[in-house]
C-alpha angles and dihedrals in degrees: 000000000000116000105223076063095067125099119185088218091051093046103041080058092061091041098059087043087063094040092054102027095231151045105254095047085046090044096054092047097060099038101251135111129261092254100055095048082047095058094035098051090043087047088048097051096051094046097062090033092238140126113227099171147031109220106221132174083259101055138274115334115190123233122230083268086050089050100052082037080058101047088042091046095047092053084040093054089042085059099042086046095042092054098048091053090042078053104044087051093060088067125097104168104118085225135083122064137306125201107218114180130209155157115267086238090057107042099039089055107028120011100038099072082036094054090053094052082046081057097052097048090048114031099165093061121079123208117214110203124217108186104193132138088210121089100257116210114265090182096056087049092253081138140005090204126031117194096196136179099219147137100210114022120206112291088222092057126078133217159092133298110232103188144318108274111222125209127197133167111268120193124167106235093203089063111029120025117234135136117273113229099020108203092225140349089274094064088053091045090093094057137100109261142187126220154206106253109255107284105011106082118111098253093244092058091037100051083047094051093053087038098057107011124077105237093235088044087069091087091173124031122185133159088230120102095196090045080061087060096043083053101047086055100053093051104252081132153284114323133191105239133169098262083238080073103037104045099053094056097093092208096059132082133191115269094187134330164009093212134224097205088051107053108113126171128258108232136192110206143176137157122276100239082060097041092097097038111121106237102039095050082053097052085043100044088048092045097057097050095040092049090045095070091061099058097121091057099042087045098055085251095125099050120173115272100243 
């Protein structure tokens, strides 16, 4: 494999098709569609005359050449990644963009209006949104700023703790019938409920919701934390939202909760090496102060009157 016939594109391509074990997972994570990794791979592999991968009815299983092009690939991306943050870092104009990356339920009901005000205040820096319920890579430069629900942030990341985020379970009596307050998860058991999409509930809320709800009562399942809320609302059942969800629908009450077991931090987060960039200490620093603000909310201390 001659050097001079490397190209990072190419081989950030094959890298993503072993990490995901196949083209249309690879594909989604970098943004490009099945077709393009298909004929890059394919141009890739035919330019250094070597076989990276054995297509089998699974996916896409690397060959002993796929698997040292990973673990090269993988140092290669950590140094590339590592430099652009050690350079970002360096700069201290309060203009260019900034990824922050967020949950749909956060950043459609708190961090949108405040974004706008952020934008006001600094008109020379862009925010680049990217709206995902999974934890993006700060250290592979996904994101600058994570806004993220969680109990123990990445010890490679730095920030601040904005508040505790409080859950309880939400129904709309006018749609589904179930007793307001319960006086405890097995009065609700019999109920309708909806449901996190298998695989995608955050382990706290998924390891409640087999704990205390019978598998044929989740009528609904989705991987979207604000269609939940949408579903709740219709009636298709009971849902476990963030109070700060559930307690400014006006339709839903409070079934039971806030609890204890559930309460997990807001945290705004970004990587050492960006903590003094410009920029992004002036998106972190507004959005703390901005989010603060909003601690009863986000703490179940405003609960809807029954």
């Amino acid at each position: 494999m001659a050097p001079d016939n490397l190209d990072w594109d190419d081989l950030r391509i094959a890298l993503a098709v072993a990490e995901t074990g196949s083209l249309s997972a690879a594909a989604r994570s970098l943004g490009l569609s099945h077709s393009t990794v298909l004929r890059r791979l394919g141009g890739f592999e035919a330019k250094i005359g070597v076989r990276l991968f054995e297509r089998q009815p699974r996916g896409y299983l690397p060959t002993a050449a796929g698997l040292e092009m990973r673990e090269a690939g993988k140092r290669m991306e950590a140094e590339i990644a590592g430099l652009s943050r050690r350079l970002a870092g360096r700069d201290l104009r309060l203009e260019g963009s900034v990824r922050l990356t967020a949950p749909d339920d956060l950043m459609e009901t708190l961090l949108i209006d405040r974004l706008a005000r952020f934008r006001q205040k600094y008109p020379g820096i862009r925010v680049e949104a990217v709206i995902d319920n999974r934890m993006l890579s700060l250290t592979r430069r996904e994101a600058d700023i994570a806004v993220r629900p969680t109990r123990n942030p990445d010890e490679a990341l730095v920030g601040r703790r904005v508040a505790s985020v409080a859950t309880a379970v939400y129904g709309n009596p006018a749609r589904v019938t179930f007793p307001a307050p319960a006086p405890a998860p097995d009065a609700l058991a019999d109920c309708p409920w909806v449901g996190w999409e298998q695989g995608s509930a955050p382990a706290s809320l998924g390891a409640w919701m087999r704990r205390a709800v019978p598998e044929p009562q989740v009528v609904y399942r989705t991987n979207s934390m604000l269609n939940q809320l949408t579903a709740c609302w219709a009636g298709l059942g009971l849902a476990l939202l963030p109070c700060f969800l559930g307690d400014t629908s006006p339709e839903l009450v409070r079934a039971i909760g806030p609890l204890d077991d559930l309460e997990t931090g807001l945290w705004l987060l970004t990587h050492e090496d960006l903590r003094r960039t410009a920029r992004v200490r002036a998106l972190l620093d507004f959005l703390f102060d901005e989010l603060k603000t909003q601690r009863p909310l986000l703490q179940g201390e405003k609960p809807r009157k029954i």
